[in-house]
N, C-alpha and C positions, 0 to 999 in steps of 0.2 A: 290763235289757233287756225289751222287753214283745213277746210275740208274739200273733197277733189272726189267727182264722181263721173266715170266715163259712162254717156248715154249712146248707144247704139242707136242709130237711125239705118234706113233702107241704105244710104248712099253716102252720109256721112258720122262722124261719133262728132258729140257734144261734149268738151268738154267743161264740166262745171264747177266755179272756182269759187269757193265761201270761203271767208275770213280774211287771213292776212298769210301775206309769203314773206318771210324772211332767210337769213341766212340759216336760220336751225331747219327748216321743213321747206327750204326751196327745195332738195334732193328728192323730196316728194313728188313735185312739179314734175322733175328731171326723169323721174320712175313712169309713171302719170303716161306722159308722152311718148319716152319705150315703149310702154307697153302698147301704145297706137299704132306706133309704127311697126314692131311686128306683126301686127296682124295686118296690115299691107293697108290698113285706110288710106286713102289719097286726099281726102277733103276732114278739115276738122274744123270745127267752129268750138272758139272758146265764150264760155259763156262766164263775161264778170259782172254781172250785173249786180252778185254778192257780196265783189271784194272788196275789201275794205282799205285795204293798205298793199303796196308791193315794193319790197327793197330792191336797190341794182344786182343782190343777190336773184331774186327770181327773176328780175328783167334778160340777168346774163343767161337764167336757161333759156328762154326765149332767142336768145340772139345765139347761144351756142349749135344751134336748129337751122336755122336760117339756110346756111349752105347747103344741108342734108335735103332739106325741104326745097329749093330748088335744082336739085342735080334728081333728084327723086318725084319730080313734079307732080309734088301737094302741098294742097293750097291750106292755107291756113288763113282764117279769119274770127280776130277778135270782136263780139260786141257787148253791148251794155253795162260799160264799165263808167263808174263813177266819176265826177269833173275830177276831182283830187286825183285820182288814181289815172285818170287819162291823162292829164297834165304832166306824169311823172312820164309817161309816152314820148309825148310830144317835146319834153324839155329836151331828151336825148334823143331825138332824133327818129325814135321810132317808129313814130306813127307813118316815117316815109318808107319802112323796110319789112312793116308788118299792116295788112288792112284793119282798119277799127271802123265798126259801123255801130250808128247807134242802136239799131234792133234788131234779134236776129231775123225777121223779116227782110232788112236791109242785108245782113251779113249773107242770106241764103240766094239772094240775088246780085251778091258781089261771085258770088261761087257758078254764075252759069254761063 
């Protein structure tokens, strides 16, 4: 089960990722993220510090983003996510096309 909760900050939203993403509830993720960018956020921080599990189905929403978010210059930084769940990052590549830091302390200061 995956829970997803957009937190509004002064300058950026938080996004907050519990459970697990898979192919049935990645279009959540997919929804999630829409609805950030219409409201024009420029900076998002994802917070996985909860997740549990991510398939290449939720990875691919991540990566279907990627271009919009740089032709639209916002930043997007992932932190606190799990070795196992990072690992899935790093195997394909990701972690060179998306920033991953380990707290968002660090992720708030990859942002300035």
């Amino acid at each position: 089960m995956l829970k997803i909760e957009n937190i509004d900050q002064e300058d950026h939203v938080i996004l907050q990722l519990s459970g697990e993403i898979d192919a049935s509830n990645s279009v959540d993720l997919d929804a999630a993220i829409q609805d950030i960018l219409e409201k024009g956020t420029k900076r998002i921080l994802v917070d996985g510090s909860q997740l549990e599990y991510i398939s290449s189905a939720g990875l691919g929403v991540f990566m279907s983003y990627l271009e919009e978010f740089q032709e639209k210059d916002i930043q997007i930084v992932i932190f606190g996510l799990l070795e196992k769940v990072h690992q899935v990052f790093v195997i394909l590549g990701l972690d060179k096309l998306i920033t991953i830091k380990s707290t968002e302390q660090d992720a708030l200061e990859a942002m300035l």
